[in-house]
Structure formats: C-alpha cells, structure tokens
N, C-alpha and C positions, 0 to 999 in steps of 0.2 A: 457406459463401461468405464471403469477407474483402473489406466493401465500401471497404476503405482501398484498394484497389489501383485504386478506380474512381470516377468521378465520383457524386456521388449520384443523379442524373438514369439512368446506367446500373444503378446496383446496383437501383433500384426497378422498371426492366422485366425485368432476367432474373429476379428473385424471382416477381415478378406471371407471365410467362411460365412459368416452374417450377409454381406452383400451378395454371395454367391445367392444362396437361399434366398434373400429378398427379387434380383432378377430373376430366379426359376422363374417364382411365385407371378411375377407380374407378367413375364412371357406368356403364362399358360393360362392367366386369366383375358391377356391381349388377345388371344389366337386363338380365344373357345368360338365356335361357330353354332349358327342355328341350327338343332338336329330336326327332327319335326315337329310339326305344327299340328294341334289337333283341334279342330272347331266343335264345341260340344253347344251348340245351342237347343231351347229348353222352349216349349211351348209357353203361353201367358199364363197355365196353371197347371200344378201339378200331374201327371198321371191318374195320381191315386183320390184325388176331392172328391169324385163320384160324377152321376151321371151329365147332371149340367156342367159340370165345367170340363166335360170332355168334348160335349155338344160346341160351347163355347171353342175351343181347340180347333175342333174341325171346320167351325165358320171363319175364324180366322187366318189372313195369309201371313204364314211362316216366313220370317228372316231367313234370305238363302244363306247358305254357308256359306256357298263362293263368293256373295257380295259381304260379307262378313272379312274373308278370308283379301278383297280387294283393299278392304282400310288398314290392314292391317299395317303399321311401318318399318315391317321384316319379313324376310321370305326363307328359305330352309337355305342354306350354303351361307348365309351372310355373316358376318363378322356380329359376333352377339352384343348386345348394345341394351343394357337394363334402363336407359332412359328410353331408348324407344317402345318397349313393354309398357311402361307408364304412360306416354303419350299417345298411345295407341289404345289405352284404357279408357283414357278421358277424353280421346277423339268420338271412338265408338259410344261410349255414355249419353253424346250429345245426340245422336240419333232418334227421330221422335217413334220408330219402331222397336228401341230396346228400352227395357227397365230396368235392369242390372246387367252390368259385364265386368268379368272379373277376368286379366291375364296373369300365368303364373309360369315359372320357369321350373323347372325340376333340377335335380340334381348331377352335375355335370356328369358324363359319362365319354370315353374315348374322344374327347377333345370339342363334345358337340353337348348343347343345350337342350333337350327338347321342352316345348311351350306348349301350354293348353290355354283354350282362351273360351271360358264359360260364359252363354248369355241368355240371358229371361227377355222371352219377347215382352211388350205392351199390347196391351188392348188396343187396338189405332181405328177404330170406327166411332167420333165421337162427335158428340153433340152438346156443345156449350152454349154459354149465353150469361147476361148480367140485366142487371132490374134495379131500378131505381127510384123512388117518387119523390125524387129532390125537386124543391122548389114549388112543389104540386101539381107535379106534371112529371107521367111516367115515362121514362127513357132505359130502352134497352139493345140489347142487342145479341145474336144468336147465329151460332155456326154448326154446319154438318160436315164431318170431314173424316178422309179415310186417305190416313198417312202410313201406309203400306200398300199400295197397289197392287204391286206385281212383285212383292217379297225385295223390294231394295230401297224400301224407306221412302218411295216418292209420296206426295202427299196433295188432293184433290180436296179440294173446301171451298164452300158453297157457305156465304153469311150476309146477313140484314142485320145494318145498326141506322137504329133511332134515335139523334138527339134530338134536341131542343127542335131545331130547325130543317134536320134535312135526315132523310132515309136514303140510304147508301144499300146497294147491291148488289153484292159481288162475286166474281168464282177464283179461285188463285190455285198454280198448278207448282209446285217444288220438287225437285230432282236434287238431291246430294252429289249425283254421281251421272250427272248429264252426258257429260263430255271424258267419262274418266273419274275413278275416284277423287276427292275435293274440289269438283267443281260444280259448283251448286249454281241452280239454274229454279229463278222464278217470276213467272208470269200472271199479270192482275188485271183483270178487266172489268170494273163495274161501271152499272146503269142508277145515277142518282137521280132522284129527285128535281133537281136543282142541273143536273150537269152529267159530266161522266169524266171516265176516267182510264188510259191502258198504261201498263207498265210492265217492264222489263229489264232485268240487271243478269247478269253470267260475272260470278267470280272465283276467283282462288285465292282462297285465302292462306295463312300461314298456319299450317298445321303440326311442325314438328320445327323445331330446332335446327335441321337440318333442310329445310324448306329453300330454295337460291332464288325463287322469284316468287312473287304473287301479281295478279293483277282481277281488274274489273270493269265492268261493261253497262250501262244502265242509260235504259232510255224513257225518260217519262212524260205524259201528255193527259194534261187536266184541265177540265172547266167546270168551275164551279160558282156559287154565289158564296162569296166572301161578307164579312161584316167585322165592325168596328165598333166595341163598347165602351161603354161609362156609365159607372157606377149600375153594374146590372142591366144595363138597359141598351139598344141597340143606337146606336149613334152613328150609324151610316150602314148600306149594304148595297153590296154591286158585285159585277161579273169578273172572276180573273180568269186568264187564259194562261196558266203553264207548259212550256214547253222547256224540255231540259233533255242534253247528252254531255254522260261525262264518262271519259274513258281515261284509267289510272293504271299502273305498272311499279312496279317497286324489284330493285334489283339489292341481295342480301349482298353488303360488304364484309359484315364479321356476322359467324353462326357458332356461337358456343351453348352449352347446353342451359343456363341460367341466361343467357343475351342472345340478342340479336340485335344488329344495327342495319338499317337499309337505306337507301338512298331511294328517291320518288319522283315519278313527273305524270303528267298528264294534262286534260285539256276541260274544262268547264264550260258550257255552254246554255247556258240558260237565259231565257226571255217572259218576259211578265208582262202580261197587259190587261189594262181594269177599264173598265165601262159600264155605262149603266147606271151609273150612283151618282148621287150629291156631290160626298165628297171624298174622291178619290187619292190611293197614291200614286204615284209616279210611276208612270211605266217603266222596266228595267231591262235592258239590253245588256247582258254580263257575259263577256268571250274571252278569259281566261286562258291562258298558258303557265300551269302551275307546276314548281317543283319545290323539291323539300327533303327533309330528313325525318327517317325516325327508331328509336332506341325503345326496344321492349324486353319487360326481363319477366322469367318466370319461376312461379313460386308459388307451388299447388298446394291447396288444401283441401281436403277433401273431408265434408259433414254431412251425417244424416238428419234428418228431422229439424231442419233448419224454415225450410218452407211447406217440405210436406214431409214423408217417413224416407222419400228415397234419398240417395247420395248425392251430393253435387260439389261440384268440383270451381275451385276457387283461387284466380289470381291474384297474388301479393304483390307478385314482382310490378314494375317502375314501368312507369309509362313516358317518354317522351318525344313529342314532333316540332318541328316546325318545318311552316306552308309558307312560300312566299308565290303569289301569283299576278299576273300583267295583263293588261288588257290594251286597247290603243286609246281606252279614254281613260284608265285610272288604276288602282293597282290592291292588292287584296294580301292579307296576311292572317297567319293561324296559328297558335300555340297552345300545344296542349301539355300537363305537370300531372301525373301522379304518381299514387307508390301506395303501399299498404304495409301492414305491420303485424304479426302475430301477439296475443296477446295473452299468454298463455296456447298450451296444447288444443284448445277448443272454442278459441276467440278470437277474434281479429279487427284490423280497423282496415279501409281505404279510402283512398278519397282523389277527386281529382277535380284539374283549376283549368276551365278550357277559357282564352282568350280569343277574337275578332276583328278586326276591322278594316275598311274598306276604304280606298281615300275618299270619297263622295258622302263616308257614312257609315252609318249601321252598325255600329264598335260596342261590340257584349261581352263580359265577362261572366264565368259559370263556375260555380263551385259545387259539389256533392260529396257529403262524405256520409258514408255507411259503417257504421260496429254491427256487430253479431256476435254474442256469445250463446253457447251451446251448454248448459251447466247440468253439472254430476247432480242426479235423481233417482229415484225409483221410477218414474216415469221421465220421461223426457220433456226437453225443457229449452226454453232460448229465448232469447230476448235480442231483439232486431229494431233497431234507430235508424233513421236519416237525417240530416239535412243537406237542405239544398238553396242555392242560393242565387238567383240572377240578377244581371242590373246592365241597361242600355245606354247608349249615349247617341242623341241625331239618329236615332232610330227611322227605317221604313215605316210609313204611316198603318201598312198594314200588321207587323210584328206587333203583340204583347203578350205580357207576360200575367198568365191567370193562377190565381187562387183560390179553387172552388173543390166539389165534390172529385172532377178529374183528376186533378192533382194532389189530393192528400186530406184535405178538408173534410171528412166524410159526413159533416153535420150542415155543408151550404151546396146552394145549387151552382150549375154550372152557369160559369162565365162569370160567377158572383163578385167577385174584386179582380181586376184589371189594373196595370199602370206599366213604366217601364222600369220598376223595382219588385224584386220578391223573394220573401224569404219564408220556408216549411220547415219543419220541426215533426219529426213524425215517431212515435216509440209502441214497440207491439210488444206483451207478453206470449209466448202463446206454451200452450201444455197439453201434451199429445197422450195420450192411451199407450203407446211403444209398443202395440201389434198391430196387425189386420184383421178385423171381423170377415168372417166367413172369406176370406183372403181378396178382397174387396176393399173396405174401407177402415178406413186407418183415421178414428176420429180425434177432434180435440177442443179445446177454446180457446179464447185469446181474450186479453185487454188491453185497450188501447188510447192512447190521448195524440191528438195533433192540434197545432199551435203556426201560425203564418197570416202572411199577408201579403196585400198587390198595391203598388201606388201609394196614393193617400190614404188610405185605409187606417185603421188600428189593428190592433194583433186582435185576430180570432181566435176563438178555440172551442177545443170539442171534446169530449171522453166515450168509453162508451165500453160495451163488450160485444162479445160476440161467438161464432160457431165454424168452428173449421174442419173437414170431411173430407180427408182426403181421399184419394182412388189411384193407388201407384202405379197398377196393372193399368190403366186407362190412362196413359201415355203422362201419366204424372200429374192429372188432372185436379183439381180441387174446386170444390164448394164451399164459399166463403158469406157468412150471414152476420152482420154484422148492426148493431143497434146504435148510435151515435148522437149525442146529446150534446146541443149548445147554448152552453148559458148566455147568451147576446141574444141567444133569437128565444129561448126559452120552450125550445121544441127539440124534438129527436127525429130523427131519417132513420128509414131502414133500408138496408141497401143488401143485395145477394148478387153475389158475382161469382165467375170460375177465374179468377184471377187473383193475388196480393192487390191492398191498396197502395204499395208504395214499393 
C-alpha cells in the first residue's frame, strides 16, 4: 500500500484494519478442531463386477475400521493439523492389506473439520515366486502368504528359495500393530539345507513429524555354509555361526513438519565364528556401545504407474547421520549423506553416500542414486535408472561385492564377478496399458539395458526387453518376464520374477 496517495490518518486505519483481518483469519484457521471422522473402507472389488468378485469379497478378511481408525494421526477434538492427514495417507498406503487410501477434509463448519478417510482393501492371500536358468542351472524361489489375518494387516508366509547352492525354508509372521499402533513386530524361522536360522526385531519407527522417540529390538541367530569366490567359481567354503543383538533408541530433539533431528545410542553385539573350511576369515567378537545423530527431512511425492498402476509415495527430503561406536578392543564409525531433488512436476532424482569403518578394518563406501521420471502420454509412461556404487578397503575376508543376475545384470549368472570394487548402471523403459483388465491386471512392457562390473573384471553389459503384469488388487504384486541379451557371452537368459530387477 502507497501511503502518499492518502492522508496519514487514513493510511494508519486501513493497515491497523488489514492486520485485524489477517489475525481473525489465522486465529480461526489455528483453532479449527477435528469434527468427525468417518472410515469408509471398500472391499478389494467393486459391489457391482458381478458374481466372482463378490465370491472373491467374501473369501476375503476385511481391513477393520477400528484398526484403520488406530493409524490414524488424529482423533475427533484435536487441534486440526492438514499435515497430519497427509502423513496418515502415506502411513496407511504402506500397509500390505490396503491398495488405495485417500484422506480428505471437508469444509469447515462451527469451528470443526470433519475428515473422511476412504480405503480399497488388497487382495492379501498370495503366492509368488521368481525362475531363473542363469548360468544353466535353474534357480528359484516361491512364497505363500496371507497378509491380513485377522483384519489388521498381520501377515503369515510360508517360502522356499533355491540358489545355486542352498534351499532355504521358511515361515515369517509381521504384525504392524503388535504392541500398539507403529510397532511392528517380525519373527523368521527357517530350516536350510546347509543350516538354519531364528530371527526377531520389535520396532518403532518414525511415523509422523511429531513422533518424540523411536526405538528397536533385533535378535538374530544363524548357521549357515558360507563361501568365497573368484572369478565364478568357489574358492573356499566353510561354516559361519552368527549371533547378534542389537538394541537402539533415538530421542527427537527438534520436530518440525519438513525436519526432524534426533539424538541416538544403543548397543551392538554381534559375534562371528567360521570352521570347517581351508581358508577362513577371522572370527569377530564386536560389543559395541554406539551413539550418534540424525537429521531427516521430508518431501513427498507421490506417482502412479512408476512400478506398477498404484500410488506410491516418495522421499526427497535429506537424509543425514553419524554413528560413532566403542568397543574395549577397537572403535566403529558410520555416515550417511543424502537428499533428492524434483525435477519437474513428475520426476525426481535421489541419491545417497553411506560411509564405514572399523579400526581393525572393513572401511566401505556406498553410493546409489535413483531418477524416475513419469512422462505426459496417452498411455503411461516412466522411465527408471540407477546407479550404484561400492568399494572396500582391508575388507573382512568373508564380505564381496557381486555383480551378476542378483544384482542387476540380468544377462549373467549368479556370483559371476566378484571383487572389493563395484559399479551397476541399470535403465528401464517401461509403458503401461493405464487400466485394469477385468480389474485384475494392469498390464505393460519394458526395455531395458544394464551395464557394471566387480573387481577386475571389465564392464558387462546386457539389453533386452520384456513383460510386466501388474495385479494392484493383489497387494501390489507384479509379474515381471523379462528376455536379456549379452554380447560377451553372445547368449540371452530368460528370467520371470514377482519383483523389479533393480
């Protein structure tokens, strides 16, 4: 406002008038309150599809409301908070019994908000698995599992994996809401081959911006037959015995709605011991008292048809920690750097640089950076890169670092290059249908090349295309067929997984 154009006696009431008006305004937007909350959850299909998928409906257990209504991160009387709607969107999304959940707020009335909070169950009785005849030798692996038990997302699964060398077999039980909502509770027991294995962690993690503490609980115990390659081939194998408990806490120092910063401690306790073999590495005795910082920022994005047709939701915001940890023979440190970046309305990059090392040893640095862009089509459309980057120094004899069909290579067998250097290169086209057939699957293709190597090796590489099937009702499952051609070896691998390869 240009108070030359006015008397001074007028310029001082419409300013004073202006502030009045701006305080109303923000009093009444401070002091709107939660009016009610209505849960509208939605079977895994419509009503109206017709006779099977009402069949389907009733074989299925229903998301309750009230555990719906327990994630929630507001309750009726509370001070209304439109970041918590959001983060209560993208808490609930991550739930492997919903496939969509949308929260919406209506239009204020008498001082109160009221909220509706729509959600499409998943299909949650499923049955995966992956196939492979890399190398000329078929490796796979397949799971049964029914992640809604009892209508609150718990999840029972029952799987057998086949690599090269060992068949693993196992049951694993997860609870979201064990102890209380976010406190996720899962327990793993398999029968190998070769060994076995129990395990068990209870945590809490950071759910909301407003979150004051997190902590964690993990207790693990395995024996198994380890081995040591070069150049493809097995160059030592012997028994390790793991045993590890490590119990962490973090207490939030500043909680703002884009940051959080926390302060950290806990205890590390793990022990290693190898027998049985030629040539062993060194037993490790590691007892740990670790504390640290760490600075996390958030910065959602949210795309569809990125991996498969449904939504998923995407941090940008900064990642930062550091771990300083002691022991009475030697001392341990950890740093971790990232951040991401929008790049455009419908793209984005991230990326992050984790550092290691031990005074005794074992000192790694890590890099991975991811783009994604999502581009304007008649049909849908993205294209998805990585790389990723490792490299060791006085490494543990048993630690390397592979570049084969596991890790991105989808035209070499596993365990194929080895070393304590590595660098993947991975880029996917992929192009989607942009519906659901018979509201089921949601298909498309993809092309794709990867590029990397381990140790001494030279760069590999591979192209290839492929077939992607998604199934969004079915907990966001996908079937992924893919054909992969490499000119070094002058052969193609076909490979079918319920997974991305990268």
């Amino acid at each position: 406002m240009r108070c030359a154009q006015y008397d001074t006696l007028q310029c001082y009431l419409a300013l004073t008038l202006l502030a009045i008006l701006l305080s109303v305004l923000f009093e009444t937007s401070a002091s709107m309150r939660v009016g009610r909350v209505t849960i509208d959850a939605h079977p895994v299909f419509s009503e109206g599809g017709g006779a099977f998928y009402r069949a389907v409906n009733r074989l299925h257990a229903q998301t309750r409301a009230s555990f719906i209504r327990k994630f929630l991160l507001f309750h009726e009387g509370d001070r209304f908070d439109p970041v918590l709607l959001a983060e209560s969107e993208r808490n609930l999304r991550q739930l492997d019994s919903l496939e969509s959940v949308l929260v919406t707020a209506g239009t204020p009335h008498d001082g109160v908000v009221d909220i509706t909070v729509v959600t499409t169950d998943a299909w949650t009785t499923d049955l995966t698995g992956d196939f492979s005849n890399e190398g000329g030798r078929s490796v796979f692996s397949a799971a049964l599992s029914q992640k809604n038990l009892f209508g609150g997302a718990e999840s029972l699964e029952l799987a057998i994996d086949r690599d090269v060398y060992r068949t693993a077999r196992g049951i694993e039980y997860r609870d979201p809401a064990a102890f209380g909502p976010y406190s996720n509770l899962d327990a793993y027991v398999a029968d190998n081959s070769d060994g076995a294995e129990q395990r068990l962690s209870i945590t809490r993690p950071q759910f909301s911006y407003t979150t004051p503490w997190t902590g964690s609980i993990a207790l693990d115990h395995l024996r198994r037959i380890e081995r040591i390659y070069e150049d493809g081939r097995i160059l030592s194998a012997f028994e390790q015995r793991h045993r590890a408990v490590t119990v962490a806490g973090a207490l939030a120092i500043r909680n703002e709605v884009h940051r959080t910063d926390r302060l950290v401690a806990g205890i590390d306790w793990t022990d290693d011991e190898f027998s049985s073999g030629a040539l062993l590495p060194d037993s490790r005795h590691l007892h740990f008292i670790d504390a640290g910082f760490e600075s996390a920022g958030f910065s959602p994005l949210s795309l569809d048809y990125i991996d498969d047709s449904r939504v998923q939701d995407f941090n940008l915001g900064h990642a930062v920690a550091f771990h300083a940890a002691v022991s009475s023979k030697t001392w341990r440190g950890r740093v971790v750097l990232g951040d991401g970046a929008r790049l455009g309305e419908t793209a984005f990059v991230t990326g992050q640089l984790t550092g290691s090392a031990r005074g005794d040893g074992n000192e790694v640095v890590s890099a991975d950076v991811r783009a994604v862009a999502k581009l304007a089509a008649r049909h849908p459309q993205a294209i998805v890169a990585r790389l990723r980057a490792d490299a060791g120094w006085k490494l543990d004899r048993d630690v390397q670092f592979f570049a084969d069909g596991r890790n991105g290579l989808r035209a070499y067998p596993d365990f194929a290059f080895e070393g304590s250097r590595r660098l993947l290169l991975n880029a996917e086209y992929r192009l989607y249908l942009g519906r659901d057939l018979l509201q089921i699957f949601s298909p498309g293709v993809a092309a794709f090349a990867d590029a990397g190597f381990a140790g001494a090796a030279r760069v590999k590489s591979d192209f290839g295309i492929g077939v992607r099937i998604g199934i969004p009702h079915y907990d966001g499952a996908i079937i992924r067929m893919d054909y992969a051609y490499a000119p070094q070896r002058r052969r193609g691998v076909l490979s079918i997984a319920t997974t991305h390869a990268f």
